[in-house]
C-alpha positions in Angstrom: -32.6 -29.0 11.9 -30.1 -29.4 15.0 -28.2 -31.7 16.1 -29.0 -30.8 19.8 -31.3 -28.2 21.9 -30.6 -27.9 25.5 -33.6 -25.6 26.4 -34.5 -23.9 29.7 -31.4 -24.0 31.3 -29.3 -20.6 33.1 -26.8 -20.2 30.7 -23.5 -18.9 31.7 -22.4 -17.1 29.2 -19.0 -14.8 28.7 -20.7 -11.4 29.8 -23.9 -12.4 31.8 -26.2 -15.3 32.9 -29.6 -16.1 30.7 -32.3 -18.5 31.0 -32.5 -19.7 27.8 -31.5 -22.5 24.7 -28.7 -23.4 23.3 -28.7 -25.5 20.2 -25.5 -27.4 18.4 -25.0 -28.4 14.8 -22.1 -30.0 13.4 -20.0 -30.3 17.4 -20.6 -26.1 17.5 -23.1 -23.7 18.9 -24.9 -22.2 16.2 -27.5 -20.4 18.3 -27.8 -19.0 21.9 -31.8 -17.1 22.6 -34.8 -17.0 25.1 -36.0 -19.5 23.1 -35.3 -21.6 20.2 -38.6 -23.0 18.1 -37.1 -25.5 15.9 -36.5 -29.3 15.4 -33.6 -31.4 16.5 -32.2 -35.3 16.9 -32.1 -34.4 21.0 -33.3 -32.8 22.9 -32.5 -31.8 26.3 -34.7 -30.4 29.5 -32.3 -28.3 31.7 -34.8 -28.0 33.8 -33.7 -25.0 35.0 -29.6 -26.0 36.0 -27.4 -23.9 35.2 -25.7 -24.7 31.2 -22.3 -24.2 31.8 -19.2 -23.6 29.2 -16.5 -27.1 30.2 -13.9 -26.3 32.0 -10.8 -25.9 30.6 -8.2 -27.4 32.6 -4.8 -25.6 31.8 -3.1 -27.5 34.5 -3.0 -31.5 34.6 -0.9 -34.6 34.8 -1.7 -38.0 33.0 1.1 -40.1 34.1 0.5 -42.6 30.7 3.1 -43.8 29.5 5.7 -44.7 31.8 3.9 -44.3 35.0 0.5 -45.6 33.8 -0.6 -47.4 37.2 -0.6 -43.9 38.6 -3.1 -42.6 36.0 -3.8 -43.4 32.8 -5.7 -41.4 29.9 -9.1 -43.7 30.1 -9.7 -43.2 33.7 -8.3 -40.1 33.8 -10.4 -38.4 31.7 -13.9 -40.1 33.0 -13.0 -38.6 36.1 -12.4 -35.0 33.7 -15.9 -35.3 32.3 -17.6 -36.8 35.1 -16.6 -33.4 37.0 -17.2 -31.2 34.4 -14.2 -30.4 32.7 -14.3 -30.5 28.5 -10.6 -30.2 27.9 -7.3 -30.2 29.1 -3.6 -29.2 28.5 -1.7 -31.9 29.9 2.0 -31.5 31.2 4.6 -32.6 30.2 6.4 -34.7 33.7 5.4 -37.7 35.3 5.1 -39.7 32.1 8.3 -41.4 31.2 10.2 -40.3 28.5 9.2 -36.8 29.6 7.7 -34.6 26.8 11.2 -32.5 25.9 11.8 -33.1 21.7 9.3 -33.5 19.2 9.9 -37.8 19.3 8.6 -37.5 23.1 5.7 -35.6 21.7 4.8 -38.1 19.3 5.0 -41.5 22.3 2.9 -39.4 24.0 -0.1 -38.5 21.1 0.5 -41.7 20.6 -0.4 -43.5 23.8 -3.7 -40.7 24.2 -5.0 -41.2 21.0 -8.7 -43.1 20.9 -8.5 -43.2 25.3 -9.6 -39.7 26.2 -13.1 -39.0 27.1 -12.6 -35.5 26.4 -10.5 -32.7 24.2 -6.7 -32.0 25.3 -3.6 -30.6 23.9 -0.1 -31.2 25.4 2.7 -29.1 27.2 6.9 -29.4 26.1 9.2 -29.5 28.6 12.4 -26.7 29.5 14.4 -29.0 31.0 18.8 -28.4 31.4 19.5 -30.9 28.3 16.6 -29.9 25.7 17.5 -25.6 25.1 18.4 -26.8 21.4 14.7 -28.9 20.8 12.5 -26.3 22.0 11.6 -24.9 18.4 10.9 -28.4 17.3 8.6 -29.3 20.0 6.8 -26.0 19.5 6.9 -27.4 15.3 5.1 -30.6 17.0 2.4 -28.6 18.5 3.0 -27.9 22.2 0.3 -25.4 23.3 2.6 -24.8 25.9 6.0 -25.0 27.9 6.7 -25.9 31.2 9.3 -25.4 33.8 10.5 -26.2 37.2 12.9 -23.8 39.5 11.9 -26.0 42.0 13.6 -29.0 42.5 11.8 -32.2 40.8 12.6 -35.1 39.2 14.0 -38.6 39.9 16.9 -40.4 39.0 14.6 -42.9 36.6 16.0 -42.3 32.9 14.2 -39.8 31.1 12.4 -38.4 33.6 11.9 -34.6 33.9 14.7 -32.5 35.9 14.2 -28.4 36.6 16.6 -25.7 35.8 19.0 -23.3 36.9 18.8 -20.0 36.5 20.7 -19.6 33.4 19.4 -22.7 31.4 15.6 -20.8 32.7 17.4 -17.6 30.6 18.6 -19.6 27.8 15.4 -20.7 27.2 13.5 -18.2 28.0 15.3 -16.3 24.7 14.3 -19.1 22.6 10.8 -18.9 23.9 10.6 -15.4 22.9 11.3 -15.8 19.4 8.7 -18.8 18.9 6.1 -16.9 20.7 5.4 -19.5 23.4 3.8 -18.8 26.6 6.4 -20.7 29.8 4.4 -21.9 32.4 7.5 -21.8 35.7 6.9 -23.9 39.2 8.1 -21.1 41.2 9.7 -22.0 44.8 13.7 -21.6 45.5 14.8 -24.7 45.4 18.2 -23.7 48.0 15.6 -22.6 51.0 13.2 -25.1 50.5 15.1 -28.3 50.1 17.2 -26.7 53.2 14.2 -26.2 55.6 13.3 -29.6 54.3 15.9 -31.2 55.3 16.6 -29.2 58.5 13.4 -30.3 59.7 13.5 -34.2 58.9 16.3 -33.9 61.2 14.7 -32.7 63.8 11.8 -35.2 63.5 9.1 -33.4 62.0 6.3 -35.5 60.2 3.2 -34.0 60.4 1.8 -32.4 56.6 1.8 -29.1 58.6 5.8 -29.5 59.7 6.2 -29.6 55.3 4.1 -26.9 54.9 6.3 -24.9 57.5 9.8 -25.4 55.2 8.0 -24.1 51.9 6.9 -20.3 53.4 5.6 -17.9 51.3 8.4 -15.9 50.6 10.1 -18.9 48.8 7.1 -18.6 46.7 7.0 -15.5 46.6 10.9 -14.8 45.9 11.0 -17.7 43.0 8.3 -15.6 41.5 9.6 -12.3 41.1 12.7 -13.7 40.0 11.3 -15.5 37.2 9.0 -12.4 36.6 12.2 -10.4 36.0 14.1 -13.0 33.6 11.2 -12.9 31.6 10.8 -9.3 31.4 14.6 -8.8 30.4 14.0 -12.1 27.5 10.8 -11.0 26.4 9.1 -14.6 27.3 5.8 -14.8 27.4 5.2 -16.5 31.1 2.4 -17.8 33.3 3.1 -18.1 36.7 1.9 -22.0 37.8 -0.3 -22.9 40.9 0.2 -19.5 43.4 -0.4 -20.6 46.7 -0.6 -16.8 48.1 -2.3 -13.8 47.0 1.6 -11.8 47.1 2.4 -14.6 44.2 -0.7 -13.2 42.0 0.0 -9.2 43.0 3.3 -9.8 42.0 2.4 -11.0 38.1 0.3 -8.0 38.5 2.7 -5.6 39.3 4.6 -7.2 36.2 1.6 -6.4 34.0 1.8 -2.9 35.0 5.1 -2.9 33.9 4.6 -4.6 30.4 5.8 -7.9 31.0 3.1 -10.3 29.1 2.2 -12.4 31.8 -0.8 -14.5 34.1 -0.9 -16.5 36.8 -3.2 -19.2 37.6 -4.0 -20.9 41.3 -5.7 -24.2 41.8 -9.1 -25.4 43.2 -7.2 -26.7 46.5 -5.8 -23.6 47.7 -9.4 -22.1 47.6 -11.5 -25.2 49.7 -8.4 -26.1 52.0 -6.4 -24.2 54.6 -3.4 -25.7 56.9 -5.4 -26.2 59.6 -7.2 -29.0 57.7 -4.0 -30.9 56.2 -3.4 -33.0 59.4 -6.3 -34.3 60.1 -6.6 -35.1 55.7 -2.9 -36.2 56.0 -1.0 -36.9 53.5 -3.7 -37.1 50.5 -3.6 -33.0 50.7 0.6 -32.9 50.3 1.5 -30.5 47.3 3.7 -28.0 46.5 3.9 -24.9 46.3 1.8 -26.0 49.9 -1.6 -25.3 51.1 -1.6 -21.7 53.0 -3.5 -20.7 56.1 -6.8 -19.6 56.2 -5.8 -16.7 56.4 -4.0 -16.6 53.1 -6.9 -18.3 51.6 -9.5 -15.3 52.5 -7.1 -13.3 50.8 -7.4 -15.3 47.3 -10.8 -15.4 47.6 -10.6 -11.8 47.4 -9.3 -11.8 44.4 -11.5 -14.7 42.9 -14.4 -12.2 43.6 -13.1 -9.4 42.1 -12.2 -11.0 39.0 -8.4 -10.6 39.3 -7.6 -14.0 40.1 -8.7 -14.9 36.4 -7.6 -19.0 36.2 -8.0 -21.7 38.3 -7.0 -24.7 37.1 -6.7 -28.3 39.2 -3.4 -29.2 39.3 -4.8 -33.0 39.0 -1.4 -34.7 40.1 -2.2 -38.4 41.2 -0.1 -41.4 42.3 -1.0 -44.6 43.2 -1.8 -45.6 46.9 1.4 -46.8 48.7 3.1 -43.3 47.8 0.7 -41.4 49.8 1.0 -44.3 52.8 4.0 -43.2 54.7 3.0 -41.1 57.7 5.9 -39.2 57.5 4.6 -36.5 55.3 8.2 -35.4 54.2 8.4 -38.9 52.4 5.4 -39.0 51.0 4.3 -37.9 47.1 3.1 -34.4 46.6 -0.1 -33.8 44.5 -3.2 -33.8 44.9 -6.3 -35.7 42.7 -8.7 -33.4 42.4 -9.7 -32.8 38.9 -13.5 -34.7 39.4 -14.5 -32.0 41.8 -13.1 -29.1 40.4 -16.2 -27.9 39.1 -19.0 -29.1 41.6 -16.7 -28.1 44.3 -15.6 -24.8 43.3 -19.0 -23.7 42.3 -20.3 -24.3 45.4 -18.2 -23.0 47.4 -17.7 -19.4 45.1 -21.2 -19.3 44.2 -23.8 -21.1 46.8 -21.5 -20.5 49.1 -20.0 -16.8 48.5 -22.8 -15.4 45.8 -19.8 -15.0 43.9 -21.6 -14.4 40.0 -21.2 -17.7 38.2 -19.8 -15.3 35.1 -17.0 -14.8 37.4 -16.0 -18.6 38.3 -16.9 -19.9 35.1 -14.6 -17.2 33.1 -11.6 -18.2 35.6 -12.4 -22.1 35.1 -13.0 -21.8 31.2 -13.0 -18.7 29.6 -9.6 -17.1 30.4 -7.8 -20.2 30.4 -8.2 -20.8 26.9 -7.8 -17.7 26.0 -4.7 -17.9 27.4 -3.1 -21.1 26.2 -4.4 -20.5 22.5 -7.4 -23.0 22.8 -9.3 -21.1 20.3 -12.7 -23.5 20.1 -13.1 -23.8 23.7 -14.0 -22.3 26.5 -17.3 -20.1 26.5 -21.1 -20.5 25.0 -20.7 -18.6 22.4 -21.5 -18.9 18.9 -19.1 -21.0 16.7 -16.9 -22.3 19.7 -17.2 -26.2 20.1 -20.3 -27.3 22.1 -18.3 -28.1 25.0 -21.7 -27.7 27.8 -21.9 -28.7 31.1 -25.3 -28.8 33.2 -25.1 -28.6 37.2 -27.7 -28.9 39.3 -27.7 -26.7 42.0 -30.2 -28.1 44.2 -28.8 -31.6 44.6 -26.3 -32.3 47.1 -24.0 -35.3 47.7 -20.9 -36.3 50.3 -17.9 -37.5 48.1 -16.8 -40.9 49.0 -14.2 -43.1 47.5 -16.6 -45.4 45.6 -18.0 -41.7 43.6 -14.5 -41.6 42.3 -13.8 -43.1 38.7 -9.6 -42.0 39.1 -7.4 -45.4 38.3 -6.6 -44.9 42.5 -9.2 -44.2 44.0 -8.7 -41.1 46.8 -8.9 -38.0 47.4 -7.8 -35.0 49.7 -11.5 -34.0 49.6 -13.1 -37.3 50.4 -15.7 -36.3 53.1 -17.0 -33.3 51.8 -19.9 -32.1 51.3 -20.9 -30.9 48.3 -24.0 -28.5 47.2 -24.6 -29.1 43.6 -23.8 -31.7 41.3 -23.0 -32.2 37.6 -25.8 -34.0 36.0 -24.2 -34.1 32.3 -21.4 -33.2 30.3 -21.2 -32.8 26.7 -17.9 -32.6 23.9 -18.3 -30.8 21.0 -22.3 -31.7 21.1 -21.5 -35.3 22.2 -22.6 -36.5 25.8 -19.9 -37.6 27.3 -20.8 -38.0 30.4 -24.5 -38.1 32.2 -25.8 -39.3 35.7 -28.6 -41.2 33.8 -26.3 -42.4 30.9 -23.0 -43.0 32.3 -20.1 -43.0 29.5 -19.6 -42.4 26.4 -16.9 -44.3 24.4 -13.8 -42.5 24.0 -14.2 -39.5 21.4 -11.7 -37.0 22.8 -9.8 -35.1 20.2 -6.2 -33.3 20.3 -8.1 -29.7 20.4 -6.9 -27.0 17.5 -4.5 -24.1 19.0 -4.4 -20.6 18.2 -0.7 -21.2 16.6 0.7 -22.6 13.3 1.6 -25.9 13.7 
C-alpha cells in the first residue's frame, strides 16, 4: 500500500512528458506508469495538470537572523511552496553574522530549524577575512560557496564584504582541494561604482539611468576574469545571475576548454526588459541589471535550446521603505520573486513559447540539483524524494499584492498576468501547500548533499 497516488496527471519527467501516476511511499517515489492499480492513504486526481518535479531554487536570500523584518524563514518559504518551489540553497549575505566559519553556520541552522515549509541546504561565504575557515565551513556542510567581485556589503558588523582579486585566488586554491563548487557575483566593481557615481552627479534617477552604469561588458569582463582564475586554480565555479547571453557563451567557451563550470540566470531577466523598469520603478532594481529586450530574445534562445540549463530566482527581498526612494540609485537592489518563479516562467516558456516543459522543468529542477550536489531532489524519478508540484494550465489569475504570502508584501511583477497556476505542492510526499488546503505546518528538512559531511 502507498502512502500517496497522484493519478492522471502529465508528468514531466527527466527525458519526456507522460500522462500517467505517480505513487510515494516512505517521502520517495516508488513507482512512475500509465497506470497504477493499487491502494493508498490519498489519493490524488490530477485531473489532467501537469505533475511537476519542485523546483529547486539554487539561488535565494532569507535575511533571518539579523535582518529578519526583511524576510524571515516562515514566510519565506510559504511563498517557496505556494509557487512551486520544493527546496532551496540559501546564501549566505543579508543575514547578520554572515555565513563565513562553521559557528555562523550553526546561528544560522539554528534559526531555520522547525520554520521552513520546504527542504533547503545553505551556502558559506569567501569573503577577505575567512581564506583560513573555508575547510571548516565546507566540514559544517555548505553545499556551496559564494562570492562577490562586485562591491557589496555594509558597514553593519558582520555583515558580508566581496573580494579582490587575490583573496578570489587564494580561495579559489582552497576551494579546489575541498572540491567545492564557488558561485561569483560577476560585475567590475572599478567601472560600475564609477558610472554610478558619475551619473548621480549628473542627476540621474530613473531605474533605467542605473541600468545604464552597469553595461554588459562589466558583466561580461568580471566574467571572463573569474572564468580564468578558476581555470588556472582548478576551482570548481558557477557563474551567478547572467544578465546577457555573452555572460553564458563565455562559461561555455570555458567548458570547451576544460574548466568545470555552469552558469545560471534568473526568472527576471527572462519576463522583464529595460523598457519596463520605469514604469515598475524601483521594485525591479537588481544587479547584475535587467537587459533590453533585445538581450532578453537572445537568452530565450538559449532557454529553448537547452543551453541555458538553470534558472534560479534570485529571491532578494527587503522591507518597504528601502525600495521607496524615487531615486533609483538609492534604493535596495533585489528583486522578490521566488512565488512566481514557477507559474510565471512556465507560462511564459511553455504557453507562451511551446518551449517543451522537459526543457523548463530540467533548468528549474533537474540541473540545479545536479549541480549543487542535492542528490534526492530534483526530477520524478524513482527513489528521489516526492518533491511534486501540480499546475494547472488552464486557470489564469492577475498577481496582486494581497496573492503574496512574502513578510513585505510586493513585487516587481505585481500586475501580471499569469496563464496557469499552481494548484498544490507536495515535500517529500507531504502537501505542503494546496489552493483547497492552504498550509501545512512547518516540515522542511536540511536536504542530504552529494558530499561527506
Amino acid at each position: 500500500m502507498y502512502d500517496l497516488i497522484i493519478k492522471n496527471g502529465l508528468l514531466v519527467l527527466p527525458e519526456q512528458t507522460l500522462h500517467g501516476s505517480i505513487a510515494v511511499k516512505g517521502g520517495k517515489i516508488a513507482s512512475i506508469a500509465p497506470e497504477i492499480d493499487a491502494e493508498a492513504a490519498r489519493m490524488v486526481d490530477a485531473g489532467g495538470q501537469y505533475v511537476l518535479p519542485g523546483m529547486v531554487d539554487v539561488h535565494m536570500h532569507i535575511s533571518e537572523p539579523g535582518r529578519t523584518e526583511w524576510e524571515g524563514y516562515f514566510t519565506g518559504t510559504q511563498a517557496m511552496a505556494a509557487g512551486g518551489t520544493t527546496s532551496y540553497v540559501e546564501m549566505p549575505l543579508n543575514t547578520i553574522p554572515a555565513t563565513i566559519d562553521a559557528e555562523t553556520m550553526e546561528i544560522k541552522r539554528r534559526a531555520a530549524e522547525g520554520q521552513n515549509h520546504v527542504d533547503y541546504a545553505f551556502f558559506g561565504g569567501l569573503v577577505p577575512h575567512n581564506l583560513d575557515k573555508l575547510k571548516e565551513l565546507s566540514q559544517a556542510g555548505a553545499a556551496a560557496f559564494k562570492a562577490f567581485v562586485a562591491t557589496c556589503g555594509s558597514d553593519k558588523p558582520g555583515d558580508f564584504k566581496n573580494v579582490t582579486d587575490f583573496e578570489l585566488y587564494e580561495g579559489m586554491k582552497v576551494l579546489a582541494e575541498t572540491g567545492d563548487l564557488l558561485v561569483v557575483h560577476c560585475e567590475n566593481a572599478t567601472l560600475t561604482d564609477g558610472l554610478g557615481r558619475k551619473a548621480k552627479a549628473e542627476g540621474k534617477t530613473l531605474v533605467s539611468d542605473y541600468v545604464a552604469t552597469r553595461p554588459v561588458f562589466t558583466e561580461v569582463e568580471a566574467v571572463r576574469r573569474v572564468l580564468y582564475l578558476a581555470e588556472q586554480t582548478g576551482c570548481r565555479i558557477h557563474i551567478a545571475h547572467c544578465s546577457c547571453a555573452e555572460a553564458v557563451e563565455a562559461v561555455l567557451e570555458a567548458q570547451a576548454r576544460g574548466v568545470d563550470a555552469s552558469c545560471e540566470s534568473c526568472v527576471h531577466y527572462l519576463l522583464l526588459a529595460t523598457e519596463d523598469l520605469d514604469a515598475i520603478g524601483p521594485k525591479a532594481k537588481c544587479s547584475p541589471p535587467i537587459r533590453d529586450r533585445g538581450h532578453q530574445v537572445r537568452l530565450w534562445r538559449l532557454v529553448e535550446d537547452g543551453i541555458l540549463d538553470i534558472i534560479c530566482s534570485d529571491h532578494s527581498p527587503c522591507t518597504p521603505d528601502l525600495k521607496a526612494d524615487p531615486n533609483a540609485f538609492k534604493a535596495w537592489g533585489g528583486i522578490s520573486g521566488c512565488q512566481n518563479s514557477v507559474d510565471a516562467l512556465f507560462d511564459a516558456a511553455v504557453k507562451q513559447r511551446n518551449i517543451s516543459p522537459v526543457i523548463l522543468m530540467n533548468a528549474l529542477a533537474t540541473r540545479p540539483a545536479e549541480r549543487f550536489g542535492l542528490i534526492d531532489k530534483g526530477a520524478l524519478a524513482l527513489g528521489k524524494d516526492a518533491d511534486i508540484v501540480l499546475l494547472d494550465p488552464n486557470q489564469s489569475y492577475t498577481l496582486t499584492a494581497d496573492k503574496l504570502f512574502y513578510k513585505n508584501k510586493f513585487s516587481a511583477y505585481e500586475g501580471m498576468e499569469i496563464g496557469c497556476r499552481i494548484t498544490a505542492t507536495f515535500v517529500r510526499g507531504q502537501e505542503a501547500y494546496s489552493l483547497e488546503n492552504g498550509f501545512g505546518k512547518p516540515s522542511g528538512i536540511r536536504t542530504r548533499l552529494g558530499k561527506n559531511v
